[in-house]
C-alpha positions, 0 to 999 in steps of 0.5 A, a space after each residue: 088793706 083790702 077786707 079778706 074774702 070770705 071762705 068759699 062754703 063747699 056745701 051751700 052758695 053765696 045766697 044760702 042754696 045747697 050746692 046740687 051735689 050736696 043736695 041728697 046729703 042735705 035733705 038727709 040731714 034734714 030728716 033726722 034730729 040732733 039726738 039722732 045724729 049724734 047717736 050716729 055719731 057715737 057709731 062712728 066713733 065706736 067702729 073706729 074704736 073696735 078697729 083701733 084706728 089710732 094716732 100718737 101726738 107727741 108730747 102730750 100730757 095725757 095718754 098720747 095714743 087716742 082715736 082721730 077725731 072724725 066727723 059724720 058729714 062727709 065732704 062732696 066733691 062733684 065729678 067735673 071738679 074732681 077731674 082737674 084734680 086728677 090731671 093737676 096731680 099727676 101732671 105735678 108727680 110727673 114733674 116732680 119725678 124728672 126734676 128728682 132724676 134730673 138733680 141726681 143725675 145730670 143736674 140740668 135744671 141747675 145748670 139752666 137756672 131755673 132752681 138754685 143751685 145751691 137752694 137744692 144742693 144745701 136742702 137737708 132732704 138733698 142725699 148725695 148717696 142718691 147720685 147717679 143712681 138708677 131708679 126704675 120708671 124714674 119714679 123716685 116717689 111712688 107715694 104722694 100725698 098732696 095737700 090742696 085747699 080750694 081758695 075763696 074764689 072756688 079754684 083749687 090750690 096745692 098748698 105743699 107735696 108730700 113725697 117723703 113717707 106721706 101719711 093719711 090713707 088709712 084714715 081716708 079708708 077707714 073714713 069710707 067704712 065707718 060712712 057706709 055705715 053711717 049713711 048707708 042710704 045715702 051713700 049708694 044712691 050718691 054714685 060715689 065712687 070706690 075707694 076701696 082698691 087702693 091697697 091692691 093698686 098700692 101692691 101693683 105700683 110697688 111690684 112694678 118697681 121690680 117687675 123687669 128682674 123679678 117675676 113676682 116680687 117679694 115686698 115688705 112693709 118697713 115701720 120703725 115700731 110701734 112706737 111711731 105715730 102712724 104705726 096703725 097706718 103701717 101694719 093696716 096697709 101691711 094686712 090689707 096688701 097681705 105682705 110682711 110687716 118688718 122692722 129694720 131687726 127683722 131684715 140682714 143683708 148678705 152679699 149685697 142682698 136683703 132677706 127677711 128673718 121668718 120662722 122658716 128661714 131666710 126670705 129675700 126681699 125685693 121691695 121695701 115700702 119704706 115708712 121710715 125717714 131717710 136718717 133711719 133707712 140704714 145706719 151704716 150710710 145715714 145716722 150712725 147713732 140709729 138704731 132703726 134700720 138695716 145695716 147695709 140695706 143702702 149699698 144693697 140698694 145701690 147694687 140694684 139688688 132691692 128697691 126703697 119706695 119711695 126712694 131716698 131723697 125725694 124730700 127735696 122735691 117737697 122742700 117748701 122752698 122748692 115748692 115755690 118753683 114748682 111751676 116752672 119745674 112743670 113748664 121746664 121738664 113738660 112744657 105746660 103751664 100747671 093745672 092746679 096752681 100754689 099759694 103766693 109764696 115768698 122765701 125769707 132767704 131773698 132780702 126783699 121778699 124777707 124784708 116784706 114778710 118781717 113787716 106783715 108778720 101779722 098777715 102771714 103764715 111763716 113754715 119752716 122748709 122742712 118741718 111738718 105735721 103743722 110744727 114749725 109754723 106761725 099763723 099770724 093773724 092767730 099770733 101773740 106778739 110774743 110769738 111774732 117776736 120769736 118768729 121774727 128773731 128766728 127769721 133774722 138768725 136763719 133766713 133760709 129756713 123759712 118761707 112765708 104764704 098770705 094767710 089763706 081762708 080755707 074752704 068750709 064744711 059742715 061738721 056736727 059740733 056738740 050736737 049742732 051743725 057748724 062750719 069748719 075749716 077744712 083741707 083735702 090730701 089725694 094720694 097719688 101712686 106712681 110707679 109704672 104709670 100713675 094713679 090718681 085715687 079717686 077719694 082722698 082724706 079731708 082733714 078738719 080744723 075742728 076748734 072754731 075759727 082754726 086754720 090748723 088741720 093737722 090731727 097732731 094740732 087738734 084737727 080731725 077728718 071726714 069722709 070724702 066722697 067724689 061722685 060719678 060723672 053722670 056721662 061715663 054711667 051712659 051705656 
């Protein structure tokens, strides 16, 4: 087997030079001693302390809500870089969105073979209840995380979609307050670009979704409590759009429509940005044994009467099995070849293909289709035997669930380790909004795998995060 490449080093070259767009960062860094950085460390941490900048990792044995661990050094992305992210991701939320009004419509794509039928049809995340019913702008997913990595050779791949109830931008907003502070000097003569309008464009793609039937629409905030890992998400969006956070308690539907319960009275509700998983939107239509949601909120939904962003059903769409056919999907619905390619992808339910991952489990990463947070995964090359076992027999026992990527050396970036500079392996998650037209944040949340030699970035598994600065393209500041 051919030597694996080295991971590309986002700041410095092969021969050891800081990249020009890290350069003022570098130099930086270079003026200020160990002790100093690590006092501006505790900074940071203290500002996410105050602000409670929280997340919940279940099943742990100590306390389970606790600060994210977050790295002083930010992440730098140069402008020309950034602008085939921009076009990669939204030609790819594009797509996505007329192959999810296409299989809830009149299922084309499957009619045409492109995608298995029944790879969709029998998907978990596939809602029969969604058929034929209308979405504005066709945009079933007005939320979407992405998850790229940038590959040894420098060229950026996306790793998987997240449309359901995507979550991160809190901390990628929260990162570039506790980095001002940090770097302040840094920070203003980089040219990085602003972040800070999220909420406000977030407010205006869900008011979109209901600006032909209702002139200033009432949105809400839908949480499951505060119980949820990403509560703190749910209720700092909520402030910073300055809209209600509710609980499905908190909402009754009366004739087909959605009001909210406040000190007042009864309120209508046209848009609810949902942070709830499908099964918990409304136990009359999903899970009967839920007591989240809203009884009848979905047949106020089909009646056109309130909109659920995203939309139930976009999990089919971010199946890690379907993801191996996204850049057909791009070709067939847009007749382009995709910007921003994926990783290899092999699916266990072909015989072949899990034949050959049953062989190298040691070489490959193995997902189950519809798990996340970085549970239900194999990391071969970090594997037990035991564990390779497991895998295996769970591979034999249900072909279907799984799909298989070559192990992939993450890109790194430098991190303050115990009062040192080291490397560590790192991903990026843009978020991107689509409703009447689509937006492309300019910054994004880079997770860190913070445990050395790790690949696994999820804050749920040990990761952590870092600012992401995405600088000005020098021509666009000519007057």
């Amino acid at each position: 087997m051919a030597a694996q490449a080295l991971p590309y080093d986002e700041m410095r070259d092969a021969l050891g030079k800081v990249r020009p767009h890290y350069a003022a960062l570098a130099e930086r860094i270079d003026t200020l001693s160990p002790d100093e950085l690590a006092e501006r460390q505790k900074t940071l941490e203290r500002f996410f302390l105050l602000q409670g900048i929280t997340f919940t990792v279940y099943g742990a044995e100590s306390s389970t809500e606790r600060i994210i661990p977050t790295d002083l050094l930010p992440r730098i992305i140069a402008a020309e870089e950034w602008k085939t992210i921009d076009a990669g991701l939204t030609q790819r939320l594009k797509a996505l969105n007329l192959f999810l009004a296409d299989i809830y419509s009149g299922q084309q794509i499957l009619m045409d073979g492109v995608v298995p039928r029944d790879l969709v049809l029998n998907a978990p995340s596939y809602r029969r209840e969604m058929q034929n019913l209308y979405v504005p702008h066709q945009a079933y997913a007005n939320v979407c995380g992405s998850d790229l990595i940038r590959q040894p050779d420098g060229k950026f791949a996306v790793l998987e979609d997240n449309l359901r109830v995507p979550s991160g931008v809190s901390y990628m907003l929260a990162n570039r307050e506790a980095s001002k502070r940090v770097f302040p000097g840094t920070f203003r003569g980089a040219g990085v670009r602003p972040i800070d309008r999220y909420p406000d464009l977030l407010l205006t793609t869900l008011k979109s979704m209901a600006a032909d039937w209702r002139p200033n629409p009432q949105v809400v905030v839908l949480t499951p409590g505060v119980y949820n890992s990403a509560y703190f998400e749910h209720a700092y969006l909520a402030r910073l759009m300055g809209v209600p956070l509710v609980e499905g308690r908190d909402l009754v539907v009366h004739d087909n429509m959605v009001y909210m319960r406040t000190t007042t009275g009864l309120r209508r509700i046209d848009i609810i940005y949902r942070r709830v998983d499908d099964d918990f939107i409304d136990p009359l239509t999903f899970r009967r044994d839920s007591g989240l949601g809203s009884a009848g909120l979905f047949n106020a939904y089909r009646a056109g009467n309130v909109v659920i962003c995203n939309a139930p059903g976009t999990g089919v769409a971010d199946d890690k099995a379907v993801y191996a056919y996204v850049p057909e999907i791009i070709r067939y619905y847009l007749g382009e070849d995709a910007i921003l390619p994926n990783i290899e992808t092999f699916l266990c339910r072909e015989p072949a293909q899990l034949g050959h991952v049953l062989a190298n489990l040691d070489r490959f990463v193995v997902k189950a289709v519809g798990a996340s947070g970085g549970y239900g995964m194999l990391v071969g090359p970090h594997s037990t035997k035991a564990q390779q076992d497991e895998f295996a027999a769970a591979l034999r026992a249900d072909p279907d669930n799984y799909i298989a990527q070559p192990t992939i050396q993450l890109s790194t970036a430098p991190c303050l380790i115990d009062h040192s500079i080291e490397a560590r392996h790192v991903d990026l998650r843009p978020f991107i909004l689509c409703g009447e037209k689509v937006v492309v944040t300019p910054g994004a949340l880079t997770r860190v795998a913070l445990r050395k030699g790790s690949l696994v970035v999820n804050s749920s598994q040990g990761g952590g995060s870092k600012d992401t600065w995405v600088l000005t393209d020098k021509k666009d500041l000519q007057p």
